[in-house]
N, C-alpha and C positions, 0 to 999 in steps of 0.2 A: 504494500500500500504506500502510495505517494502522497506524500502530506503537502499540499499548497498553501501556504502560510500569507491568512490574509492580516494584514500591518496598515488597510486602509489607501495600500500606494501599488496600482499594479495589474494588468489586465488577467483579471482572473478567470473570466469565464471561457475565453478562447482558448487559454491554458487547458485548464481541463475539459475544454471537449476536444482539444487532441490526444488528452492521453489517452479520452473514452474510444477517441476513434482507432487505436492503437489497440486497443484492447486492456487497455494498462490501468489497474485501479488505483482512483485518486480521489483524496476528499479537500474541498476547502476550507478551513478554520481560521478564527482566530483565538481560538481556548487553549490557553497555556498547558492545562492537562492533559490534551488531546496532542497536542505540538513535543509534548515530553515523552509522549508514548509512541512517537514516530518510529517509522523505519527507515523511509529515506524523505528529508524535505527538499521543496522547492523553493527557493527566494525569489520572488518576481520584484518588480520596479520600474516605475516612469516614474518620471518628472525632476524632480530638485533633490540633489547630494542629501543637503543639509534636515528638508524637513522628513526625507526615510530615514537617516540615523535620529534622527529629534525624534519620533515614533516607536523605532527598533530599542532606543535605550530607555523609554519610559514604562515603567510598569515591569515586568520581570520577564520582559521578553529576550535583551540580550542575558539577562545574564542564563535563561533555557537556550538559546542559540549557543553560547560561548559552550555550554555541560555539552550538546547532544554532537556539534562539530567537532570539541577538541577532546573531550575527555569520552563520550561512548563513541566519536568515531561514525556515526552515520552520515552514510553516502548526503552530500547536500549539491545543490546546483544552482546558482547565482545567474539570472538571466536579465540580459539591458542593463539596467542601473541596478538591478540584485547581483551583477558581476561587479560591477563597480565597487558596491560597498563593502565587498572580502578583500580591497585594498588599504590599504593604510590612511590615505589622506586622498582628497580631488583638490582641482583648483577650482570647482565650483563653489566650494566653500572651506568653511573655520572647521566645522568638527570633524574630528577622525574619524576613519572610518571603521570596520570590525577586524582589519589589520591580520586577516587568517594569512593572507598571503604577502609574501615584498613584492609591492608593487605601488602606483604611484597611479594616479589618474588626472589624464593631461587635457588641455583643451585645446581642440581642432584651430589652426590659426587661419584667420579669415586673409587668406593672401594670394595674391596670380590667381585670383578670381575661381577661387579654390568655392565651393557652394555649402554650406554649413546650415543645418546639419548633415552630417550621412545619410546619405537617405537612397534605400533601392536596394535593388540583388547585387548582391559583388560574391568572388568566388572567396574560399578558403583554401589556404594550403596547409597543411598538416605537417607538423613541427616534428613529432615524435609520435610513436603509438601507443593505444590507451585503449580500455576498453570503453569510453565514453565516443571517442569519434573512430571505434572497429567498424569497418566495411560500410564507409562514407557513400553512396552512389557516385557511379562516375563525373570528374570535375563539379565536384559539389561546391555549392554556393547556399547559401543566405540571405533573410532581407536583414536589414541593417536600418535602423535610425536613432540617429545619436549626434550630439554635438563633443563628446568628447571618449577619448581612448583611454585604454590602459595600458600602459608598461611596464616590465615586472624587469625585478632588480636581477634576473637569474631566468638564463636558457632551459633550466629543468622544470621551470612551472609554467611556461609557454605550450600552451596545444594546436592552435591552430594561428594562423596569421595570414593578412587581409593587407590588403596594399589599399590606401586613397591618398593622395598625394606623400604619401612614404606608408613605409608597413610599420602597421602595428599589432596587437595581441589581439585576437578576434576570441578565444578561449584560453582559460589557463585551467593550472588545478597545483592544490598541492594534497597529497594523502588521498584523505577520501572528500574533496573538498571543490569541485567545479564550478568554474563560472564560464557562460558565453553570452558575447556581447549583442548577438543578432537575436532575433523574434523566433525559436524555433517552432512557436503555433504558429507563424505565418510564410514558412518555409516549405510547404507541402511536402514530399518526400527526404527532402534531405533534412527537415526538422523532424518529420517522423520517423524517420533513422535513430536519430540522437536521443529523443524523446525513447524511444522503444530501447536504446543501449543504456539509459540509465536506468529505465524499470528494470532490468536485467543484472545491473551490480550488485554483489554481495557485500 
């Protein structure tokens, strides 16, 4: 069972009807009890750095993220700005983030007529192998929308990477700990891949 962790910030309903379309069972909450007794969770996320961590640290919700991530270890997956926030810091704002992984989250610089946000399908390239991006469909791609990237301080927690006017980390992970920056509910098969390779992790 995939636990979707509603935090109030975050397209949740397209989420899980892909995993329903997958076949993959998943429920929505925001019940801390319910989120403790996970197996594997999902971090989703739009909008602003600052007011998902102002959310995530109010109430005992990080401190149940920080027990089930680092200390039992279940499978989690950071997606759009839920990838963002398992970095340390954004430049979108002052508060830190949940710092699972080194990495640093930067903002797209509006230059040579460079178009901000990210936005559309752009391909992936696959950094190292994993069992979260095993047996990608051929030249897979993503939709993507974001005004800002992440970059990690270490080649071992890099999974996939994305060129838009330079490359950057499109997925990382460290342990049992993923994030990916693009919309895998709105990536029809190549998010149904990934989507279907996480219900699959132990």
């Amino acid at each position: 069972m995939i636990t979707i962790i509603d935090y109030g910030i975050g397209n949740l309903g397209s989420v899980f009807n892909m995993f329903k379309k997958i076949g993959a069972k998943a429920k929505v909450t925001s019940n801390l009890s319910e989120i403790e007794q996970a197996e594997k969770l999902l971090l989703p996320g739009v909008g602003a750095f600052d007011k998902a961590m102002t959310k995530i640290n109010e109430g005992r919700l990080r401190e149940v993220l920080d027990y089930k991530a680092l200390e039992q270890k279940v499978p989690l997956l950071g997606i759009c700005l839920g990838m963002q926030l398992l970095t340390e810091s954004s430049e979108e704002g002052k508060i830190p983030g949940l710092g699972w992984i080194p990495a640093k989250t930067i903002a797209f610089k509006k230059e040579n007529n460079l178009k901000v946000p990210h936005m559309g399908w752009n391909e992936v390239k696959v950094a190292q192998e994993c069992p979260l991006v095993k047996d990608l469909p051929e030249e897979p791609r993503f939709y993507f929308v974001h005004s800002y990237y992440v970059q990690c301080d270490h080649n071992e927690n890099v999974l996939l990477k994305t060129h838009y006017a330079h490359n950057f980390d499109s997925a990382i992970w460290k342990d049992n700990i993923y994030g990916a920056q693009f919309h895998p509910e709105k990536s029809h098969k190549f998010g149904m891949k990934l989507f279907d390779n996480f219900d699959k992790l132990i």
